[in-house]
C-alpha positions in Angstrom: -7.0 -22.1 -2.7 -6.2 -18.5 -4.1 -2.3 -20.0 -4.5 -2.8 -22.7 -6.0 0.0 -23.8 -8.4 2.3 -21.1 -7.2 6.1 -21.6 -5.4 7.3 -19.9 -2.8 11.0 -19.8 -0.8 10.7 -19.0 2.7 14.0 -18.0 4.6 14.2 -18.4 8.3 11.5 -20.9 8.0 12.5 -23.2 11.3 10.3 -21.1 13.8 8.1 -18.1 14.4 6.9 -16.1 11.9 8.5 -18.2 9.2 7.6 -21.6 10.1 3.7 -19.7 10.4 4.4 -18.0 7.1 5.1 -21.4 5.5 2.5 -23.1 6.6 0.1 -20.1 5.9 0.9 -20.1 2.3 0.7 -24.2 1.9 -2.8 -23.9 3.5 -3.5 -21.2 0.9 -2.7 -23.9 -2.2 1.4 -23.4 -2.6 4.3 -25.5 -2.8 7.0 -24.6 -0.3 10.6 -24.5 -0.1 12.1 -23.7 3.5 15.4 -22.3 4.2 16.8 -21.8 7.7 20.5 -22.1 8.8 18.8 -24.9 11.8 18.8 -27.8 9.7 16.8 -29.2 12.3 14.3 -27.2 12.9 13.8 -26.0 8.8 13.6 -30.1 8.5 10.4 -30.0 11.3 8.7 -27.4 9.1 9.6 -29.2 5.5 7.3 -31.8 7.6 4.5 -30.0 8.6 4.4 -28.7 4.8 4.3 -31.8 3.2 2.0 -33.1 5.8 -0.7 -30.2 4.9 -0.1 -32.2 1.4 1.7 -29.7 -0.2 5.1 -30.1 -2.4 8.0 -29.3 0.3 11.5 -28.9 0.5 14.0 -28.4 3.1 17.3 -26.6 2.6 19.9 -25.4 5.0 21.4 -22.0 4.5 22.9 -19.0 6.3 21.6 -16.3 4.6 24.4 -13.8 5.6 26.8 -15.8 2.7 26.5 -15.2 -0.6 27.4 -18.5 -2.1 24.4 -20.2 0.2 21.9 -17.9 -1.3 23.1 -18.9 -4.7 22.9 -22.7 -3.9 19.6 -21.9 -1.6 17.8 -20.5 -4.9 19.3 -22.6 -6.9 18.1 -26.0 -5.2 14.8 -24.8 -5.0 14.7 -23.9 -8.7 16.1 -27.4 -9.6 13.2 -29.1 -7.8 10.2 -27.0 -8.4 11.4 -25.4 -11.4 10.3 -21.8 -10.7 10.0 -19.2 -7.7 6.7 -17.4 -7.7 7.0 -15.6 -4.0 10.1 -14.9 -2.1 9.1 -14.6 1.5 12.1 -12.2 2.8 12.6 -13.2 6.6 15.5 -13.9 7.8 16.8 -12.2 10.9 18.7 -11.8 14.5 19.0 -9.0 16.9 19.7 -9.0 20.7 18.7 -7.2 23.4 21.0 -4.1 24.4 21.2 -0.5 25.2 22.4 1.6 22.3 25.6 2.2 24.4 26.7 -1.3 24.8 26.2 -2.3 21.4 29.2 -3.6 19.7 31.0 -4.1 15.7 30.7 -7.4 16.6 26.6 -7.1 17.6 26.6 -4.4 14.0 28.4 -7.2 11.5 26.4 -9.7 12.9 22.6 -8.5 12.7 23.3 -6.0 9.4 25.1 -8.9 7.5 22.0 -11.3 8.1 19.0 -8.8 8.3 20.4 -6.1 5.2 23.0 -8.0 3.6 21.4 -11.2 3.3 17.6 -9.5 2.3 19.5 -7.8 -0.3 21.0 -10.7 -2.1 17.9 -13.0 -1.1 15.8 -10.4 -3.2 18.4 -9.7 -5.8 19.2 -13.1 -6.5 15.2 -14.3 -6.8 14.7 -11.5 -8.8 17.2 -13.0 -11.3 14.8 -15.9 -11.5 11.6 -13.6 -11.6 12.7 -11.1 -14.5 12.6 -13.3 -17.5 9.2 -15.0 -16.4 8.2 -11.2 -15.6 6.0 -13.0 -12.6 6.8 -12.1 -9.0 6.1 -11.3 -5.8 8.5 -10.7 -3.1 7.8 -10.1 0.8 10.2 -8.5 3.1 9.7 -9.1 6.8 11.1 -5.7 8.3 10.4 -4.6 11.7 8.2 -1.3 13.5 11.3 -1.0 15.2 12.5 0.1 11.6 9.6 2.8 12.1 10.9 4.8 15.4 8.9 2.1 17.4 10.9 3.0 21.1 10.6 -0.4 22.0 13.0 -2.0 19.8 15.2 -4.4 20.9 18.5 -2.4 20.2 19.3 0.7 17.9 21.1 -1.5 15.2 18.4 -3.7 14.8 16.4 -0.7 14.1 18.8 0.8 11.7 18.6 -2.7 9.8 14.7 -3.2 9.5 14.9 0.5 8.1 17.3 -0.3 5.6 14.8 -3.3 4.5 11.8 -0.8 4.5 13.9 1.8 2.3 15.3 -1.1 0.1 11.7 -2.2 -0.4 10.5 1.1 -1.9 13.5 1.2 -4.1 13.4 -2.2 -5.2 9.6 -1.8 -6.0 10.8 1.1 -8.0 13.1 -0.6 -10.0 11.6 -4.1 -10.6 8.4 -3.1 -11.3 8.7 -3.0 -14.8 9.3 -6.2 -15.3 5.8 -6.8 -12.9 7.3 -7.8 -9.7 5.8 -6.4 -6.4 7.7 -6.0 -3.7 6.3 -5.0 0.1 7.3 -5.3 3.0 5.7 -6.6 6.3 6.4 -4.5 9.8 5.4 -6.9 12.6 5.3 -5.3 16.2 5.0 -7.5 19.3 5.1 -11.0 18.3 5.2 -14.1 20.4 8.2 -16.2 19.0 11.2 -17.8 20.8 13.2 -14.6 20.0 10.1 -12.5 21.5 10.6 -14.5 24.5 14.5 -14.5 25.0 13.9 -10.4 25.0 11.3 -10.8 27.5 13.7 -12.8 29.7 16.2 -10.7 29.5 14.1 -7.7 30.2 12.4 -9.3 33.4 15.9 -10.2 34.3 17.6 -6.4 34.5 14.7 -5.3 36.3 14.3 -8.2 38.4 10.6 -8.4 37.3 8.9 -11.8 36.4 8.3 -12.7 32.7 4.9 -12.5 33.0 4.7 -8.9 34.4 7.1 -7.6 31.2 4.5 -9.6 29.1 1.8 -7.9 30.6 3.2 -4.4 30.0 3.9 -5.4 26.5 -0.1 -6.2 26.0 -1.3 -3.8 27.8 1.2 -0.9 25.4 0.0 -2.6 22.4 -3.7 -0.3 21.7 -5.5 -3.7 20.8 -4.3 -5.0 24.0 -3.3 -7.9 22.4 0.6 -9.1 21.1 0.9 -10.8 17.5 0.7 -14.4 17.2 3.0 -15.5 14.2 0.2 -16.5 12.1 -1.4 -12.7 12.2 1.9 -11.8 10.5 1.5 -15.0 8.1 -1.9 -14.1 7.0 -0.9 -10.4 5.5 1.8 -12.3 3.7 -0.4 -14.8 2.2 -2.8 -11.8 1.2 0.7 -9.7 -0.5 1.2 -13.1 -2.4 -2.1 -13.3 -3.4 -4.0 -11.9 -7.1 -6.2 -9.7 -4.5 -2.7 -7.7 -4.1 -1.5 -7.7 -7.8 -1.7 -4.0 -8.0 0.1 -3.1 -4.3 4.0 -2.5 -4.8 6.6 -0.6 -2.1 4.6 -0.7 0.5 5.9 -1.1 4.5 2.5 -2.3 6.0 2.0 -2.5 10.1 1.0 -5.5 11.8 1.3 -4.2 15.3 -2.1 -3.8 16.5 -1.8 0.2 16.6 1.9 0.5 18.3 3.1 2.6 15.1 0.5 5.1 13.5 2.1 5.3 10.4 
């Protein structure tokens, strides 16, 4: 178990790609915290942690507000007593056309998905200095890329703001031997994937399953992401087989992007 002994903090850890990230990196030999602002749900995965008999614990936290990171990092620190790997994940969008996008739809996705990655990272990195230890994964997006099929044109502007804070960030912290990367996911199936695809299939008065198809058959692999695809180059970033990658933006997309 390559991970073995290691902590990590996973926000937006009550579905998808977080819930498969946490349980990813507890299968690998880590102890987990979760973070999701579903109490519920981040509860469920806490669970499924602690039932893969790893060290687990469940925190509730909005991500967008400063003062929740700071208790967020803060509660995790207090029970595990370090933060090796900050999984970055946090995130909202909706589907809309760039001309019916609102400041409303802008405060909302930017203050969650580049506000709250910001403070997520600079706060753990607080932590990680003084140990000079750490690794810290950024979930950003293709859509932050020029992928055409993004969901809406502010989501896209905040997954690029995540790739571009990853580079700098790398820059700056690696001196005190902190990676930092980031992970571009393209199609993926999660309950967000799904409320697009709804959406979609309902403007053009297709079925789901025909917009699911034309999402597969776009993808060059011909096949769409399951969360744990995304999961597994995250558990290889926070790995010693990665100890000498830093600011990277790496595609899991099955060929959507080409660079």
């Amino acid at each position: 178990m390559e991970l073995s002994g290691q902590v990590a903090l996973v926000t937006g850890a009550g579905q998808g790609i977080g819930k498969a990230a946490a349980l990813a990196l507890a299968a690998a030999g880590a102890d987990v915290a979760v973070s999701d602002i579903n109490e519920a749900s981040v509860k469920e995965t806490a669970a499924a942690v602690a039932a893969a008999g790893r060290r687990t614990l469940a925190i509730r936290a909005d991500v967008g507000n400063l003062a929740e990171i700071d208790r967020m990092v803060s509660e995790a620190l207090a029970h595990f007593g370090k933060i090796d790997t900050l999984v970055n994940n946090a995130g909202v969008t909706r589907r809309a056309y760039i001309m019916d996008l609102t400041e409303d739809d802008f405060d909302r996705i930017f203050r969650v998905n580049a506000k709250g990655v910001f403070f997520c990272l600079q706060r753990v990195a607080r932590e990680m200095i003084p140990r000079r230890s750490g690794r810290i994964i950024n979930i950003a997006s293709i859509a932050g890329k020029g992928f055409p099929g993004t969901s809406n044109a502010i989501y896209a502007a905040s997954k690029g703001a995540v790739i571009s804070l990853t580079k700098t960030a790398a820059q700056q912290l690696g001196r005190h031997n902190i990676n930092v990367n980031a992970v571009c996911p393209g199609i993926v199936r999660t309950a967000l994937y799904s409320e697009m695809v709804r959406v979609i299939a309902e403007k053009e008065g297709a079925t789901v399953e025909e917009i699911e198809r034309r999402g597969t058959e776009s993808v060059p692999l011909r096949r769409a992401n399951e969360p744990e695809d995304i999961a597994d180059m995250i558990v290889f970033l926070a790995s010693p087989g990665a100890r000498n990658i830093s600011g990277q933006a790496f595609n899991v997309d099955g060929g959507l992007v080409p660079h």
